[in-house]
SELUMVEX-656687 format. One line per 10 residues: number of its first residue (from 1); for each residue z, x, y of N, C-alpha, C. Coordinates in steps of 0.001 Angstrom, whole numbers. Layout:
<filums>
NUM = Z,X,Y,Z,X,Y,Z,X,Y | ...
</filums>
This chain:
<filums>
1 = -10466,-13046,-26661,-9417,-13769,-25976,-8295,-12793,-25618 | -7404,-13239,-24253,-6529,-12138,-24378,-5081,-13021,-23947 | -4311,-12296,-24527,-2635,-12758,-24176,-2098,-11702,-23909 | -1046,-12438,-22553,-501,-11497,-21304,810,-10937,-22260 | 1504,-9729,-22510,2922,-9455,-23405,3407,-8338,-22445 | 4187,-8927,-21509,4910,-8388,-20618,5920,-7441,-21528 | 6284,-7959,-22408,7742,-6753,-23463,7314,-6277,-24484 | 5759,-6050,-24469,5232,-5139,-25608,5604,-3588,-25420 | 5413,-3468,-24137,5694,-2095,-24080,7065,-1897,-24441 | 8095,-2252,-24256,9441,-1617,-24594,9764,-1760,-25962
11 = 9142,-1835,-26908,9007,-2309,-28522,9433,-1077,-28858 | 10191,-324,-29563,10453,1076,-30192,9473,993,-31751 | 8755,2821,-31354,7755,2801,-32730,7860,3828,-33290 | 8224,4537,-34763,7873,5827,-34865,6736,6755,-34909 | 6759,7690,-34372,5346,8966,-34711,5462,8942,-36049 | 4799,10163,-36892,4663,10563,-37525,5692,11654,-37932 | 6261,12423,-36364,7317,13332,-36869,8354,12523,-36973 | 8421,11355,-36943,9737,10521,-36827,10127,10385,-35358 | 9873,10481,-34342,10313,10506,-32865,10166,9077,-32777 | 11005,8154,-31648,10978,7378,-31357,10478,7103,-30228
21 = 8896,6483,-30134,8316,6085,-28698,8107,4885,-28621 | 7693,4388,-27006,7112,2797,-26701,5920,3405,-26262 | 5346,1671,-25844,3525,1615,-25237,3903,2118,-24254 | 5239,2382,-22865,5600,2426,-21918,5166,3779,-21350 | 4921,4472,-22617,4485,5643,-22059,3673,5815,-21798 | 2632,4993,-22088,1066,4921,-21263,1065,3353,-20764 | 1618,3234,-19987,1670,2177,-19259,968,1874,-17753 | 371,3013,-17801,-1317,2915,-17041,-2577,3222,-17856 | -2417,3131,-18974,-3442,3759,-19655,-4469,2056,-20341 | -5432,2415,-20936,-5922,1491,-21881,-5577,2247,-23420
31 = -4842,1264,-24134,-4540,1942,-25676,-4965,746,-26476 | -5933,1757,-27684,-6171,507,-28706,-5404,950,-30436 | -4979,60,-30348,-3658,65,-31697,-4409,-520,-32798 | -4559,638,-33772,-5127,-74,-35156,-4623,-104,-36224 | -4458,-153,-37553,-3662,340,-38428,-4806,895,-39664 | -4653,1732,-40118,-5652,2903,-40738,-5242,3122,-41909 | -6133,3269,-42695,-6130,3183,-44091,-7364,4697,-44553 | -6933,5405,-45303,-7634,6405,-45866,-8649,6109,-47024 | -8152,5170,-47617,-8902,4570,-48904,-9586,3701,-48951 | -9961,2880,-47433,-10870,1733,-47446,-12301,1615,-47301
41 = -13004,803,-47401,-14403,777,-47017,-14261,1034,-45425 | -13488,522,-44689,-13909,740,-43706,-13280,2090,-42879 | -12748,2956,-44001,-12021,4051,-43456,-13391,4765,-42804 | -14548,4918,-42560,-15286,5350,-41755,-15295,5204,-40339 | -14948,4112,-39835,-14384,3803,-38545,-13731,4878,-37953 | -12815,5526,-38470,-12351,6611,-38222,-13168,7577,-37359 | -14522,7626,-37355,-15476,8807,-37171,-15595,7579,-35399 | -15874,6437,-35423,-16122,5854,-33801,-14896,5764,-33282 | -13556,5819,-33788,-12680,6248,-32910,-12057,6958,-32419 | -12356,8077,-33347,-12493,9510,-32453,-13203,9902,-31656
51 = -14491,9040,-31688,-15318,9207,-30139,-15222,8599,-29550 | -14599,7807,-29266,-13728,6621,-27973,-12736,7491,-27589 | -11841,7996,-28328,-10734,8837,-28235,-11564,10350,-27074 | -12212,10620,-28002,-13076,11675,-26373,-13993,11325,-25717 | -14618,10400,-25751,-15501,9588,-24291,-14573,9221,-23410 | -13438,8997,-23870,-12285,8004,-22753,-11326,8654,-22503 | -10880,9632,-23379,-9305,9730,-23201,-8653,10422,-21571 | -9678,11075,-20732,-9504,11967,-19829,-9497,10786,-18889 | -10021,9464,-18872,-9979,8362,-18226,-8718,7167,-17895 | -8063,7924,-19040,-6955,7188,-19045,-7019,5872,-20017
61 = -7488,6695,-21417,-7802,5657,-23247,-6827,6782,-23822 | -6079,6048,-24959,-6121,6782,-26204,-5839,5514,-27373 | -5787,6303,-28341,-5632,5421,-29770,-4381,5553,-30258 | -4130,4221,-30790,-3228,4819,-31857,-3258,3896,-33165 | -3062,5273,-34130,-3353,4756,-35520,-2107,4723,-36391 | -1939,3500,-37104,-851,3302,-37806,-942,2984,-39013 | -812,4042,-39697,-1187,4236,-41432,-606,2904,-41787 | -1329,2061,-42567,-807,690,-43605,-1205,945,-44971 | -422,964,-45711,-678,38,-47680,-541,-1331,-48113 | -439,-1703,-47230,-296,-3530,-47301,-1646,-3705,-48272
71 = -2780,-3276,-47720,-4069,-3737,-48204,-4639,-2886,-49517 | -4257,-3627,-50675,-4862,-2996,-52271,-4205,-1162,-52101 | -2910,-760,-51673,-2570,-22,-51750,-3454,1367,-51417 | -4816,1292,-50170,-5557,1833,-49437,-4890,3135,-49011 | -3657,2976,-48491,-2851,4413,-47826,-1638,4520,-48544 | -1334,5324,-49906,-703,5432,-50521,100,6497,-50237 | -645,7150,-49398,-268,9129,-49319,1310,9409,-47835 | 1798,10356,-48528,2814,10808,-47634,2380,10713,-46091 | 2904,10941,-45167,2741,11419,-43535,1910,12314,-44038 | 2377,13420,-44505,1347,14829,-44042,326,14811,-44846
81 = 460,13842,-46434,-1251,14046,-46539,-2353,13442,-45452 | -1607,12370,-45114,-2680,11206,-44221,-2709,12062,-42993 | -1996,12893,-42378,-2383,13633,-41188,-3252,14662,-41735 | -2945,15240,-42793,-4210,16567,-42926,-5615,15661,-43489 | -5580,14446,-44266,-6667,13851,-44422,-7362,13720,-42912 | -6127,13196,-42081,-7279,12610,-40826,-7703,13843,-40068 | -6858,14648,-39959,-7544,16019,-39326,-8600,16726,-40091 | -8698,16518,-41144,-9717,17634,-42008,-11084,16941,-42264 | -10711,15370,-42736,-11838,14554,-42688,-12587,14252,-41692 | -11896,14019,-40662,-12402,13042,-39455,-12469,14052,-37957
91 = -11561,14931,-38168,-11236,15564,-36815,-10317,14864,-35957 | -9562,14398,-36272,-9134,12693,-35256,-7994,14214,-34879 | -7737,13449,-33681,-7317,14116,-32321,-6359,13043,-31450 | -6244,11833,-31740,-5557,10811,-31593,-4256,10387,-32331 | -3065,10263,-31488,-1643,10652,-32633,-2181,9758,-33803 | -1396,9600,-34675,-1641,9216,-36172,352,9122,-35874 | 227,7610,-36031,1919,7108,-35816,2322,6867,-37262 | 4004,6663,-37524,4583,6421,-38852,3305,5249,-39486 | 4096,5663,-40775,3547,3907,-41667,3896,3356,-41529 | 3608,2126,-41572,4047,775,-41033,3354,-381,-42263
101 = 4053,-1546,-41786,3512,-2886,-42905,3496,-3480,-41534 | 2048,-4367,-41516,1464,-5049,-40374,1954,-6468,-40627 | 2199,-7051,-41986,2592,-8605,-42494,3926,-8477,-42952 | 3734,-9931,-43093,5184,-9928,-43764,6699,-9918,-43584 | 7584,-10461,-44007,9352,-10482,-43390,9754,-8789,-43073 | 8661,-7857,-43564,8634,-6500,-43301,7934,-5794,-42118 | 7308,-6631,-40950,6379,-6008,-40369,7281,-5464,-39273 | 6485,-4434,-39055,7324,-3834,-37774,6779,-4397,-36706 | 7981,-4171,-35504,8276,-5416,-34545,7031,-5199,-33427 | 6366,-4081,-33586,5360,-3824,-32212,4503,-4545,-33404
111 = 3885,-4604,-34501,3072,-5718,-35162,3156,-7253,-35018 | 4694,-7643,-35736,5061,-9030,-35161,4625,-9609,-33757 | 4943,-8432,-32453,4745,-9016,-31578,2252,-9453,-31421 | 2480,-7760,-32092,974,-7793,-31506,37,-9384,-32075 | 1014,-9840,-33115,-328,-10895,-34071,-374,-12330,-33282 | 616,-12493,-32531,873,-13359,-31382,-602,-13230,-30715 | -1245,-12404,-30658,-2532,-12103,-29490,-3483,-13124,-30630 | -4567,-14184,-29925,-6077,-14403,-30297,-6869,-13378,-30609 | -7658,-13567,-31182,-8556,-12767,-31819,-10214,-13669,-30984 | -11102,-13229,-30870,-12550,-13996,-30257,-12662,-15249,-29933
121 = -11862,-15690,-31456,-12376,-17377,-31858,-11145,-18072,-31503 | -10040,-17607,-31060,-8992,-18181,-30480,-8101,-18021,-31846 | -8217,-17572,-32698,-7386,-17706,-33804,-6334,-16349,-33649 | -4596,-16567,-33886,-3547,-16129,-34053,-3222,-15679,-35432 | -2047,-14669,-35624,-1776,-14841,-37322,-1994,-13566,-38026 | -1521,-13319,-39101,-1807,-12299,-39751,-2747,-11085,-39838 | -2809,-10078,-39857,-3683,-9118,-39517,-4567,-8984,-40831 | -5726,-9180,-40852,-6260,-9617,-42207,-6523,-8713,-42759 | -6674,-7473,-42310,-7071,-6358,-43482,-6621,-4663,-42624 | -7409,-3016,-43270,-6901,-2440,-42399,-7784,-2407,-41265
131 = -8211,-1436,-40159,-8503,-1350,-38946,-9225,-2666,-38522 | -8112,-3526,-37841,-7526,-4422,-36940,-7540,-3808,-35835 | -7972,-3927,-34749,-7592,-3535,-33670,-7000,-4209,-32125 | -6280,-3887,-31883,-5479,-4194,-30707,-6148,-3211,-29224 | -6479,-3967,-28307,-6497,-3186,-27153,-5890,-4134,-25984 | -4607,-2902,-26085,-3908,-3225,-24807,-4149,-2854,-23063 | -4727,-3653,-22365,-4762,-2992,-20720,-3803,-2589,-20458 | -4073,-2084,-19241,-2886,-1381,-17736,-2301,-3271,-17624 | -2923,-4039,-17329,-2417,-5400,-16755,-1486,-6142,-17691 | -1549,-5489,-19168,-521,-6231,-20196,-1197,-7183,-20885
141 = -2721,-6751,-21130,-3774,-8042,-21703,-4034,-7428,-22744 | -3839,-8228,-24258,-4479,-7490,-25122,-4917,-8455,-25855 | -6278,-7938,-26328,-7842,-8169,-26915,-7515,-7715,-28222 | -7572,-8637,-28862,-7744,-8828,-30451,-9090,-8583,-31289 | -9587,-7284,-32232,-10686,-7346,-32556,-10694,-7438,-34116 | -11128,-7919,-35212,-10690,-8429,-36327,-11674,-6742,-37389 | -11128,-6559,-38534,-11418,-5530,-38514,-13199,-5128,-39111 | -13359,-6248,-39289,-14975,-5345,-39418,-16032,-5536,-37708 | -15321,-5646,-37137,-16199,-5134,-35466,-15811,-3750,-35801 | -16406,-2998,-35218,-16427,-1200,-35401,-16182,-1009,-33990
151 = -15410,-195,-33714,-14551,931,-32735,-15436,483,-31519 | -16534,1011,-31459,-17711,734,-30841,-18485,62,-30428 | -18274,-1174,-31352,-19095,-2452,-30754,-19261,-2877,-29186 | -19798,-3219,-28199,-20194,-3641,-26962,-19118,-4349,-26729 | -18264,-5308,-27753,-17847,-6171,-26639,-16149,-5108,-26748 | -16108,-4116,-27502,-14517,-3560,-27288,-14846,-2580,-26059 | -16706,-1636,-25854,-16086,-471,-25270,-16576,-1555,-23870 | -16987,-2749,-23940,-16731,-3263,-22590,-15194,-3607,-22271 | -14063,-3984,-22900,-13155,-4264,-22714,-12298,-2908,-22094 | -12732,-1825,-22847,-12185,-295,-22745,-12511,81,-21225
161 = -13962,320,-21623,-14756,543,-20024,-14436,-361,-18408 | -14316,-1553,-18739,-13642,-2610,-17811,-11959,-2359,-16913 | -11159,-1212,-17996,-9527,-1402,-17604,-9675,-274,-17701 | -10384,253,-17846,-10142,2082,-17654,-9288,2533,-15654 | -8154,3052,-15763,-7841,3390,-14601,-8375,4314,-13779 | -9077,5547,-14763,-9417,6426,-13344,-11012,6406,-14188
</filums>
């Protein structure tokens, strides 16, 4: 399912070095927003979205990953361990944004807005675990994928493949 969020992009988010960016900056691009966990079962995911990240990115894709501990305390580790984890483990090549809490009277506001989006079954609401994924179009449509679909599944890199600009 997808819902149109005309003011997602102007949402302020931190990197990792602390810089302050929006979606605005790829605001022709297709970006899929997940939140990443080092310690989970499904921290393998990691390995199919780094190859989305280079099947697509020259197309006008990238990722972005947003370290969470919300879930059984999964990403416990500083910025720079979780960046040298994801570079050393995974190779990931895709920014790796601040930590963030996806729930809660604590969630940061590009989350709040994102949980507003359906998910397949039409269902809204809390982000149920880590890699959740968000894919936002060029048109301001974003596709809710719940987190055990994998990076890869048919119906995301059709969504990817579908809004790709060039």
């Amino acid at each position: 399912m997808t819902e149109t969020a005309t003011d997602l992009r102007a949402i302020p988010f931190l990197a990792a070095d602390g810089s302050e960016h929006t979606l605005s900056e790829f605001a022709d691009d297709v970006v899929m927003i997940v939140n990443v966990a080092s310690k989970c079962g499904l921290t393998p995911q990691y390995e199919q979205l780094e190859q989305l990240q280079r099947d697509y990115a020259d197309r006008g894709f990238t990722v972005l990953g947003f370290p969470c501990n919300q879930f059984l305390g999964q990403e416990p580790g500083s910025m720079e361990e979780i960046l040298e984890y994801c570079s050393v483990t995974w190779g990931i090549s895709f920014p790796i944004e601040d930590k963030v809490k996806v729930n809660g009277p604590g969630a940061a506001p590009l989350y709040k807005a994102l949980k507003k989006a359906k998910d397949e079954e039409g269902k809204r609401g809390p982000v149920l675990w880590n890699f959740e994924k968000f894919v936002l179009t060029p048109a301001g449509n974003i596709h809710r994928f719940r987190p055990q679909t994998r990076p890869d599944d048919p119906s995301i890199v059709e969504v990817i493949e579908a809004n790709l600009p060039r």
